[in-house]
N, C-alpha and C positions, 0 to 999 in steps of 0.2 A: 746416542749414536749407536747402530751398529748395522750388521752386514745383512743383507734382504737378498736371497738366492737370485740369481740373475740379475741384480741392480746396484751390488757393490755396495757401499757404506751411503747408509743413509741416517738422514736426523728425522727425528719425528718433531713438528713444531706445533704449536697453539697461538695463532696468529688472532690478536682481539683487535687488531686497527690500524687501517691498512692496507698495501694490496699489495702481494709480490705476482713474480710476471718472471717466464724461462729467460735467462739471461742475466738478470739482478745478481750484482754483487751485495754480498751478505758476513754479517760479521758474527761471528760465534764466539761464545768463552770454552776455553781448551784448560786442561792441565796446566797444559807449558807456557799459557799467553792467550791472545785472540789470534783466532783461525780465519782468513779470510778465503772465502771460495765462492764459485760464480753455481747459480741455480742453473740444474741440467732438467733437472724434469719434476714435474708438480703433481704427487700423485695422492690420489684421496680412495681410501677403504671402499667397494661397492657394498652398494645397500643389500639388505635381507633382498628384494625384492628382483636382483638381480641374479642371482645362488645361478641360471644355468649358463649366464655367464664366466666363460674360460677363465679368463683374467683377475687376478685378485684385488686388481687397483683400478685407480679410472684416473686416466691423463687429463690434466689441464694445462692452457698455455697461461691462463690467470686464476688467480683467486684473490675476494677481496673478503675482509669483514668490517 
């Protein structure tokens, strides 16, 4: 977990199977307990290939593996 300039707290995940999608309720392990919170935005690193690209992430409304 932490804080991404202009994006507020984000978790970085490794999704092996499956598909999440903006909206999904999702359960995380916390310190204190499980965390549960709703998917606001699904954003993935751009590519080398992308560099004159403004943006440092690329929106999706899905992702599956």
């Amino acid at each position: 977990v932490k804080q991404a300039e202009g994006l507020g707290t984000t978790v970085d995940v490794i999704l092996v199977n499956g598909t999440l999608r903006e909206g999904d309720t999702i359960v995380v392990c916390g310190m204190n307990g499980p965390i549960v919170t709703t998917i606001r935005a699904l954003l993935t690193p751009r590519g080398i290939n992308d560099i004159r690209i403004k943006t440092e992430y690329a929106h999706h409304k899905m992702i599956r593996a």
